[in-house]
C-alpha positions in Angstrom: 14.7 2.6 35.5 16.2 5.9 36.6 17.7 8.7 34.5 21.4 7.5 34.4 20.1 3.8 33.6 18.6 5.0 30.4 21.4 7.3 29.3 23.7 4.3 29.7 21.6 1.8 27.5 20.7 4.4 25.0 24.3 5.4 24.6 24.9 1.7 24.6 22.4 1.3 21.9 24.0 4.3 19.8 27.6 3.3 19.8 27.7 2.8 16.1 26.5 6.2 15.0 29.2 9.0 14.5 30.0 10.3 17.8 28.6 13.6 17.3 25.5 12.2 16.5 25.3 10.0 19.1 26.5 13.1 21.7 23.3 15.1 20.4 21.0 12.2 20.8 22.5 11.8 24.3 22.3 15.8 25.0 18.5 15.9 23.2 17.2 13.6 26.0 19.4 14.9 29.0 17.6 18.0 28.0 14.6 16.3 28.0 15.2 14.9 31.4 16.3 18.2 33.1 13.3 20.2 31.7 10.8 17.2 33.0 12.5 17.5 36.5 13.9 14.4 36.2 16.2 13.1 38.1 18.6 10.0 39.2 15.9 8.3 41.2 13.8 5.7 39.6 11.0 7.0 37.8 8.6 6.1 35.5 10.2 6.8 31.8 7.3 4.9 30.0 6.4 8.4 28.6 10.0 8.8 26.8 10.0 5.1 26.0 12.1 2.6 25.7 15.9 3.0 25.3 15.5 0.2 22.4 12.7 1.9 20.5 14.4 5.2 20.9 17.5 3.8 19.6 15.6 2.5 16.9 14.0 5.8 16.1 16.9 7.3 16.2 19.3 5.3 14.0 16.5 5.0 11.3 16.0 8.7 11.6 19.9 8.9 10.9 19.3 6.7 7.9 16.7 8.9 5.9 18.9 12.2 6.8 21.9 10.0 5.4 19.9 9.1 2.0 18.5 12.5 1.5 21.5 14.4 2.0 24.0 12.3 0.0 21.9 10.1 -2.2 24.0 9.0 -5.1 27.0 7.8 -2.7 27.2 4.1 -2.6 28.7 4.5 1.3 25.6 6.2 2.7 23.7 3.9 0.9 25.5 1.0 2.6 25.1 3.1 6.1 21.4 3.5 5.5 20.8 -0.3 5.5 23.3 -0.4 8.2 21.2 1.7 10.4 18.0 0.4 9.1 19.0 -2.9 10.2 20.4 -1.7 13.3 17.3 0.0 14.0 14.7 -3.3 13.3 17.3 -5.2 16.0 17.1 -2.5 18.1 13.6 -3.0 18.4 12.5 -6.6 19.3 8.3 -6.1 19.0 9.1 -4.3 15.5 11.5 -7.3 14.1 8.4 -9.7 13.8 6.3 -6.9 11.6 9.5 -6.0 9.8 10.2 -9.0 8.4 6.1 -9.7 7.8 5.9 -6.3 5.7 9.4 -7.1 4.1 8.0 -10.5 2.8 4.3 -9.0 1.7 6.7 -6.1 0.1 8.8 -8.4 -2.0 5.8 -10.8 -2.7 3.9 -8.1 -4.2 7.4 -6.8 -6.0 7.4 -10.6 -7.9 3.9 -10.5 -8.4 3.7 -7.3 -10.1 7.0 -8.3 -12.4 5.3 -11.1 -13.0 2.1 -10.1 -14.8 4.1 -7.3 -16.5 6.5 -10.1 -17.7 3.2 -11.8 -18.9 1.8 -9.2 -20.5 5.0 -8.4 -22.6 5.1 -12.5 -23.7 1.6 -12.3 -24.7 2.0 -8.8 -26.9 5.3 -10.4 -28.0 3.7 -13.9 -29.0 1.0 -11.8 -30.7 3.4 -10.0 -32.6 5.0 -13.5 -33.4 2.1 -15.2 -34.9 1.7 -11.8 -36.9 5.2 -12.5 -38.5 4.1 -15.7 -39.2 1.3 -15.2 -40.8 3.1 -12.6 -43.1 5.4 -15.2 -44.1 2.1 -17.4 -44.8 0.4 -14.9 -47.0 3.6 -14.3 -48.9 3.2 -17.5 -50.0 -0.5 -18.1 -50.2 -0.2 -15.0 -52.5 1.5 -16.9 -54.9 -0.4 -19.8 -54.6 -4.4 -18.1 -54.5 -3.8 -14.3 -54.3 -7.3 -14.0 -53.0 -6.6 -16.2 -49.4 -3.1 -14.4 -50.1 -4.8 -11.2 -49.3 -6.8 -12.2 -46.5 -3.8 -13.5 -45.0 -1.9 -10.3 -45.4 -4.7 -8.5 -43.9 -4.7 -11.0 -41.2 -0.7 -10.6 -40.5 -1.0 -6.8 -40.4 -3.8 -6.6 -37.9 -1.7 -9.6 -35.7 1.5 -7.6 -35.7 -0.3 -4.3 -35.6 -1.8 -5.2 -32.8 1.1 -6.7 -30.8 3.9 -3.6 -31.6 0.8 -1.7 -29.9 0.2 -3.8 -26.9 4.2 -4.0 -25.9 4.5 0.2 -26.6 1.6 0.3 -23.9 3.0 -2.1 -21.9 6.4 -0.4 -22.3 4.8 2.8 -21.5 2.4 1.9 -18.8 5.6 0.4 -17.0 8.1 3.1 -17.2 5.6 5.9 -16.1 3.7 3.7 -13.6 6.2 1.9 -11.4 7.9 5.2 -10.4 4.6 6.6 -10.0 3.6 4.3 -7.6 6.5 4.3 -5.8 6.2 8.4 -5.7 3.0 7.9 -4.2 3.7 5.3 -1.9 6.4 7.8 -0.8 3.7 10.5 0.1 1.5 8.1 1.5 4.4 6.9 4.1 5.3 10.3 5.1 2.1 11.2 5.6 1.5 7.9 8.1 4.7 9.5 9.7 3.2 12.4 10.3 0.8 11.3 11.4 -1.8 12.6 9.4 -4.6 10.7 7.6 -4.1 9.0 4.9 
């Protein structure tokens, strides 16, 4: 593939993103290509890369900026997934492990929601039967005040213990999920990067 090959598919590639964007992705890598010494003639550009996964790299680049600069708009949020998903088609090899991490992503998503739904059923039924049982030693009062007693004792500790468990689960959920995502956030830019993780 020779310089004006690659121009031509990347531009190709690019013709969705704002034109002044897509002229300084275009002037970036004629840059590129006139400090390398490269020319028109065929070469080898496996260095640079692919047009498709520079393409891809690019628009997904172009959908962060987008987010971070403006991220309460609902139209850069619609161009972000625009150019995220123009960015996984851009890329054929990547598609495959998009869709695989997308899948494990949301799994894990339901699975999570699902033992926190759990967890707030169990506190909640615990809480129930505590109810219950305070309605039970209401009347067992009357009847023996002694098993009354126990009862009410009983029904205290059951609802005692299930207001408790749903404030923790309450609490443990709105400070941990959007901790986790935080960190999952610094662990991603730090792959990025390139550092170690």
């Amino acid at each position: 593939m020779n310089r004006y090959e690659f121009i031509g598919e990347l531009r190709g590639r690019l013709k969705r993103l704002p034109p002044d964007e897509l002229q300084d992705a275009v002037n970036y890598y004629e840059e590129y290509f006139d400090e390398a010494g490269i020319g028109y003639n065929p070469v080898d550009l496996s260095a640079v890369g692919t047009p498709a996964s520079v393409a891809s790299e690019i628009l997904a680049q172009t959908a962060v900026r987008q987010v971070e600069n403006n991220p309460k708009s609902p139209r850069s949020g619609i161009l972000a997934v625009v150019f995220m998903v123009l960015a996984i088609l851009g890329a054929p090899i990547a598609l495959p492990l998009a869709i695989a991490l997308a899948a494990v992503v949301c799994s894990l998503a339901v699975a999570m929601g699902a033992v926190i739904l759990a967890l707030f059923i169990a506190a909640g039924a615990v809480a129930f039967a505590g109810v219950v049982a305070l309605v039970a030693a209401v009347v067992q009062l009357i009847v023996d005040p002694v098993t009354g007693i126990v009862f009410l004792g009983i029904a205290l500790l059951l609802l005692g213990i299930g207001i408790m468990f749903i404030t923790l689960i309450y609490f443990l959920t709105s400070r941990g999920i959007p901790a986790v995502i935080k960190i999952s956030k610094k662990l991603l830019n730090k792959s990025e990067r390139g550092e170690a993780v």
